[in-house]
N, CA, C and O of each residue as an XYZ file, in Angstrom:
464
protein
N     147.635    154.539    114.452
C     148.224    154.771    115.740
C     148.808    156.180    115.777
O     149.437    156.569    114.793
N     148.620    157.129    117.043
C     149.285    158.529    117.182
C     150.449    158.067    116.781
O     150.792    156.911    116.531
N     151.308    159.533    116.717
C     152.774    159.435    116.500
C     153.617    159.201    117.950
O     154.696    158.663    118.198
N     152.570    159.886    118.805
C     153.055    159.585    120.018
C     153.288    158.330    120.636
O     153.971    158.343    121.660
N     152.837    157.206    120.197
C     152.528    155.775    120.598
C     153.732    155.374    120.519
O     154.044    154.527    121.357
N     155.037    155.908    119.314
C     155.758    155.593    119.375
C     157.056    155.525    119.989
O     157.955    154.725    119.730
N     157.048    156.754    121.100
C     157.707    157.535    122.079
C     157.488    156.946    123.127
O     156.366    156.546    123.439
N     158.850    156.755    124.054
C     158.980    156.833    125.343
C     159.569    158.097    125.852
O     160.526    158.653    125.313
N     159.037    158.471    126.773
C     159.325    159.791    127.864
C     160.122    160.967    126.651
O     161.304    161.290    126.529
N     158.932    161.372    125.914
C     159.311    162.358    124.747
C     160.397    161.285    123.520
O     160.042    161.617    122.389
N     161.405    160.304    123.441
C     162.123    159.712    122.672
C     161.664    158.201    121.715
O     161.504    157.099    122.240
N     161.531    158.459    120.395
C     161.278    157.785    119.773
C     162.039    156.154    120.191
O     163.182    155.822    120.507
N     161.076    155.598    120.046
C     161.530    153.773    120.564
C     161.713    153.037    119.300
O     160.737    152.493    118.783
N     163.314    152.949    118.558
C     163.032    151.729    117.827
C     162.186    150.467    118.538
O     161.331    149.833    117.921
N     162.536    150.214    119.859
C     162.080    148.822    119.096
C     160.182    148.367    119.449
O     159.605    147.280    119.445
N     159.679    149.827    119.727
C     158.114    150.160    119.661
C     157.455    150.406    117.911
O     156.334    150.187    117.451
N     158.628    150.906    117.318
C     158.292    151.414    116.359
C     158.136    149.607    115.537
O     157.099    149.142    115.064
N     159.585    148.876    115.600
C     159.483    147.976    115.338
C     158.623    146.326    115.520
O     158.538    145.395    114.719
N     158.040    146.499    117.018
C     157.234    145.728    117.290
C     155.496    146.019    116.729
O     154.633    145.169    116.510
N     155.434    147.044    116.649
C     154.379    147.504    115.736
C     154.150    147.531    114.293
O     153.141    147.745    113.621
N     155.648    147.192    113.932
C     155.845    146.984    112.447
C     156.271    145.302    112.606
O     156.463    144.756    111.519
N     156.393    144.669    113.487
C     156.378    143.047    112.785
C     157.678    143.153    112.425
O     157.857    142.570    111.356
N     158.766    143.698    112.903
C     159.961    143.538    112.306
C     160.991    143.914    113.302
O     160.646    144.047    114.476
N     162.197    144.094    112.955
C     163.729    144.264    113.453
C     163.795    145.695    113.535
O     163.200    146.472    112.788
N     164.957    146.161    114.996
C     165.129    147.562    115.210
C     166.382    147.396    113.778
O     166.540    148.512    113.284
N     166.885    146.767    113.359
C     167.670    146.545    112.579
C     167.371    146.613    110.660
O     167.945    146.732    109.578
N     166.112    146.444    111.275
C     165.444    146.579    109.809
C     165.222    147.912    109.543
O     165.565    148.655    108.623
N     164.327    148.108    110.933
C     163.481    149.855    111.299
C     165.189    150.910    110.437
O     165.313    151.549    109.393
N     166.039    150.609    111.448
C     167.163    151.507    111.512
C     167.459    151.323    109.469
O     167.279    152.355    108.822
N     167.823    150.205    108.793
C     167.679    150.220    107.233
C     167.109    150.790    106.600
O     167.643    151.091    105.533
N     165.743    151.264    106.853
C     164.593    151.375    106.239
C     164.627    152.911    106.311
O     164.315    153.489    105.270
N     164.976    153.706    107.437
C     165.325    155.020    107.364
C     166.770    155.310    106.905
O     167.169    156.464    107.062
N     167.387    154.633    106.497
C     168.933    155.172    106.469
C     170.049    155.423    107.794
O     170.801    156.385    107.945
N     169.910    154.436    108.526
C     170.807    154.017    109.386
C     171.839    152.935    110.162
O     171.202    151.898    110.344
N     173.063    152.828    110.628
C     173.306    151.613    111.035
C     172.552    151.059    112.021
O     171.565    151.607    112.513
N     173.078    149.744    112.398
C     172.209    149.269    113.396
C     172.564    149.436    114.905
O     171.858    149.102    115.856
N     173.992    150.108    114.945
C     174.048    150.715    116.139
C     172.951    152.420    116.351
O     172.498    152.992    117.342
N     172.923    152.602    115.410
C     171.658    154.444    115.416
C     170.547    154.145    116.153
O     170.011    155.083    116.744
N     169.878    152.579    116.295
C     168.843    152.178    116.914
C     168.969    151.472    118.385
O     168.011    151.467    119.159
N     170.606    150.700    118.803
C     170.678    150.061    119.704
C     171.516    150.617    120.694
O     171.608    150.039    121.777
N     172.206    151.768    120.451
C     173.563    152.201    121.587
C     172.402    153.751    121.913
O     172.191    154.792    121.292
N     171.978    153.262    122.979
C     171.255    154.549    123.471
C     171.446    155.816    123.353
O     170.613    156.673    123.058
N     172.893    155.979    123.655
C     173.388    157.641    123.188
C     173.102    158.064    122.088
O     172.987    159.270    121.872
N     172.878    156.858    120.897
C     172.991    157.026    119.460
C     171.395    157.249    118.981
O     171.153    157.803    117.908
N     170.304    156.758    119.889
C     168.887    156.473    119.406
C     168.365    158.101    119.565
O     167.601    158.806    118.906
N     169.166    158.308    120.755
C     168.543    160.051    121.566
C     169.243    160.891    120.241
O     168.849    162.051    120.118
N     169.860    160.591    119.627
C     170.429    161.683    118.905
C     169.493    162.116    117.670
O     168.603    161.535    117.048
N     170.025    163.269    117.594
C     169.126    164.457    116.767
C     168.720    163.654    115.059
O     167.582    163.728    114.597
N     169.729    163.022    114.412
C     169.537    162.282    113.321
C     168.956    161.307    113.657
O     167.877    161.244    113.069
N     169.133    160.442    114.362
C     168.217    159.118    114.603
C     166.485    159.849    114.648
O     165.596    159.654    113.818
N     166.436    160.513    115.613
C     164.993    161.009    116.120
C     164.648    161.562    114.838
O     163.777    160.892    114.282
N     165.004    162.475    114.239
C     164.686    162.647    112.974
C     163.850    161.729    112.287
O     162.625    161.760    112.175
N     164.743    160.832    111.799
C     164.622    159.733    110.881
C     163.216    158.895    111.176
O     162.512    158.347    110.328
N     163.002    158.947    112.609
C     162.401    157.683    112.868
C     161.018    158.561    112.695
O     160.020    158.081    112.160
N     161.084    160.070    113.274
C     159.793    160.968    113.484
C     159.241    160.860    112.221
O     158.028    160.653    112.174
N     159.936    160.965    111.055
C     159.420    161.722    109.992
C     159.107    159.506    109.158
O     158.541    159.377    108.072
N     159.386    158.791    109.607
C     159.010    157.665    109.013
C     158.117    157.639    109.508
O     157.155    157.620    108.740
N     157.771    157.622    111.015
C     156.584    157.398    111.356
C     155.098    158.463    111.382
O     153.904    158.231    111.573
N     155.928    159.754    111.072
C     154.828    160.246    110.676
C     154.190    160.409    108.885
O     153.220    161.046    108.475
N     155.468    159.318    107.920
C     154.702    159.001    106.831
C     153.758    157.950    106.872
O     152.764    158.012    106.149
N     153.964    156.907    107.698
C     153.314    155.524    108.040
C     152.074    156.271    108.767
O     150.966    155.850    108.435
N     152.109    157.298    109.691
C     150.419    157.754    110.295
C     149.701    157.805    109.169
O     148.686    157.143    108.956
N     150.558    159.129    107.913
C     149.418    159.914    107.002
C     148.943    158.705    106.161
O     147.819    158.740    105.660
N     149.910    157.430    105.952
C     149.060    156.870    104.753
C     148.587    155.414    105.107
O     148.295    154.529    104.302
N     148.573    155.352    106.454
C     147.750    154.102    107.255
C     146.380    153.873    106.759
O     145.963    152.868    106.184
N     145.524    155.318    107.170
C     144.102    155.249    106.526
C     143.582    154.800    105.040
O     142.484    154.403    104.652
N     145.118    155.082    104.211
C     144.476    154.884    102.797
C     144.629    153.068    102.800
O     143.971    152.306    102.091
N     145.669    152.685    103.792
C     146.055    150.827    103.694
C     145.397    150.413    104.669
O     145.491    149.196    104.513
N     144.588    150.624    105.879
C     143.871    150.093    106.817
C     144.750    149.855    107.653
O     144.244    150.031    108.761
N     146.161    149.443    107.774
C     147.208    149.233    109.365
C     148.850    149.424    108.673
O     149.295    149.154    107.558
N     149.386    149.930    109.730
C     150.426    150.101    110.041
C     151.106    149.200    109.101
O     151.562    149.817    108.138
N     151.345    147.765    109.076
C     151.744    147.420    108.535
C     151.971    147.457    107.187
O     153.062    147.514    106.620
N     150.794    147.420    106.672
C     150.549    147.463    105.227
C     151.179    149.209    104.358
O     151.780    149.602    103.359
N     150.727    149.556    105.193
C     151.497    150.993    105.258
C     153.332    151.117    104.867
O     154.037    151.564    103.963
N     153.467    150.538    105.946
C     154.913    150.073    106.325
C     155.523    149.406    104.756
O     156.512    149.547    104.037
N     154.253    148.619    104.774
C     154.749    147.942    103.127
C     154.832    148.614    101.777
O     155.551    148.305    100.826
N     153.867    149.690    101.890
C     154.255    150.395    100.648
C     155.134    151.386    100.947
O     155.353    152.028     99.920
N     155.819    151.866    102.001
C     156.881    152.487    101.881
C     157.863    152.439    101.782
O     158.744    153.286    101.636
N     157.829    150.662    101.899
C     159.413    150.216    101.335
C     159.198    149.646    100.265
O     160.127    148.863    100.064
N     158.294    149.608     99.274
C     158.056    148.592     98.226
C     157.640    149.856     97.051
O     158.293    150.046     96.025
N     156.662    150.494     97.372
C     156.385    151.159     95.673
C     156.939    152.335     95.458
O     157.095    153.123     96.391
N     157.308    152.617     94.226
C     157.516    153.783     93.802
C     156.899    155.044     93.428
O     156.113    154.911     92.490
N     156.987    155.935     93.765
C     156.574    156.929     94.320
C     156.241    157.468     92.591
O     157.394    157.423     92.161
N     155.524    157.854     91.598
C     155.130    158.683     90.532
C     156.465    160.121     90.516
O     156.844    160.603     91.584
N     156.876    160.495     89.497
C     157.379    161.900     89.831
C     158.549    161.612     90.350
O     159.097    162.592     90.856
N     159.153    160.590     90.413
C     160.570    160.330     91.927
C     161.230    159.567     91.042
O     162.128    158.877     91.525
N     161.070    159.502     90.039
C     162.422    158.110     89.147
C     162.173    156.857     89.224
O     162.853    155.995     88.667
N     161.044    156.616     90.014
C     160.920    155.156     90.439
C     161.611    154.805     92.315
O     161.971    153.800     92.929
N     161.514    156.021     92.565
C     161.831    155.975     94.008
C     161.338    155.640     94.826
O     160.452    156.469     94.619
N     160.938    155.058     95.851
C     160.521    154.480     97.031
C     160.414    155.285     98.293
O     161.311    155.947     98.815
N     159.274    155.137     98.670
C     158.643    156.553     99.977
C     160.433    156.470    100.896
O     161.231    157.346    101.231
N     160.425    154.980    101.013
C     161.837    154.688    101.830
C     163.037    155.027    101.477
O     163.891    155.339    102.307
N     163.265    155.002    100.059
C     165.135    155.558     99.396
C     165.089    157.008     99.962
O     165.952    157.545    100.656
N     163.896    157.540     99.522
C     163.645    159.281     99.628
C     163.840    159.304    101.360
O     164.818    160.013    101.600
N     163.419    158.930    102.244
C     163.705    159.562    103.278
C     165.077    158.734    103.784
O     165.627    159.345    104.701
N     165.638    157.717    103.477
C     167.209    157.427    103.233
C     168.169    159.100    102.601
O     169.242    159.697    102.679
N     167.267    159.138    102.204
C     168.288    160.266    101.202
C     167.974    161.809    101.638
O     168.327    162.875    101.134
N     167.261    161.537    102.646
C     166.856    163.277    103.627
C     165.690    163.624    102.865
O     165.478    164.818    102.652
N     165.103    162.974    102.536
C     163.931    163.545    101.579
C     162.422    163.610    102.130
O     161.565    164.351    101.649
N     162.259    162.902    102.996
C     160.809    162.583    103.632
C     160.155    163.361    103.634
O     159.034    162.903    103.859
N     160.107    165.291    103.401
C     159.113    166.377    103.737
C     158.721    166.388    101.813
O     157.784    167.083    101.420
N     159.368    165.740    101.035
C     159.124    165.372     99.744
C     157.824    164.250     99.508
O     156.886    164.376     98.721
N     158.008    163.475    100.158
C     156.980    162.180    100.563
C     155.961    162.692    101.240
O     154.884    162.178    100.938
N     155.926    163.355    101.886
C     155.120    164.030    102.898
C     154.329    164.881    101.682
O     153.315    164.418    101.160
N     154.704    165.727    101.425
C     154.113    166.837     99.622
C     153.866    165.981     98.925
O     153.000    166.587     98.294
N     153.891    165.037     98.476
C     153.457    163.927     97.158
C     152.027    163.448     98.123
O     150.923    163.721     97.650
N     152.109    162.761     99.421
C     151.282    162.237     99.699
C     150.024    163.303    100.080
O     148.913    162.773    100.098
N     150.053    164.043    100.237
C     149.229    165.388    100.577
C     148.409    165.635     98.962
O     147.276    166.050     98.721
N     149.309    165.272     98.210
C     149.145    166.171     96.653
C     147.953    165.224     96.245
O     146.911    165.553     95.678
N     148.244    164.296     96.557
C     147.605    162.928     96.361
C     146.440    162.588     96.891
O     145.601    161.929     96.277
N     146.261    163.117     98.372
C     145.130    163.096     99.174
C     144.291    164.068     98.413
O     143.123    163.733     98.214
N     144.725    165.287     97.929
C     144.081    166.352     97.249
C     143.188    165.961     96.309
O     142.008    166.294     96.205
N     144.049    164.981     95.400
C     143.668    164.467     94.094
C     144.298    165.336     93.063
O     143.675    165.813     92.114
N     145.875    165.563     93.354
C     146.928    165.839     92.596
C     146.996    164.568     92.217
O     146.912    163.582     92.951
N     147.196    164.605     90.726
C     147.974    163.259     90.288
C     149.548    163.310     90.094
O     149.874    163.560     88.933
N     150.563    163.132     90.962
C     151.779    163.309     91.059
C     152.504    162.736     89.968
O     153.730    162.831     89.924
């Protein structure tokens, strides 16, 4: 799915992002490193950290959809495996922790046929 799919009128939609993931804006908002008001008090979703968070999750879930066949499954290894090179880190702790353009370079390195 574009990255755009996930946007309303230019603003990222938890709960688009989340209905496409089979899950909670509450989860969505966990899974990037946020409370669950960052996803539900509107003033809070428009804001510059929320949009962040959600852009750069969902544009790790675009790049590595193709290698899992859907969104979901996608979705699943970014909260489940550990990343080579990262401590045993998770695509998800790393962009919890501001890291996602890190995830983004591993997964690229990888597409290359870097072995990270």
């Amino acid at each position: 799915m574009e990255i755009t799919a996930f946007a309303r009128n230019g603003v990222f939609s938890p709960k688009e992002i989340a209905s496409v993931l089979h899950t909670t804006t509450e989860e969505v908002a966990s899974t990037v490193g946020l409370g669950k008001d960052a996803v539900q008090r509107k003033d809070r979703v428009k804001s510059h950290k929320t949009q962040r968070r959600l852009r750069e999750m969902v544009e790790i879930i675009n790049k590595v959809t193709p290698r899992f066949g859907s969104e979901l499954m996608a979705y699943a290894w970014l909260r489940s495996t550990p990343l080579a090179g990262f401590s045993g880190w998770t695509a998800m702790q790393l962009i919890q922790d501001g890291k996602a353009d890190q995830v983004l370079q591993y997964v690229d390195a990888v597409d290359a046929g870097v072995h990270a």
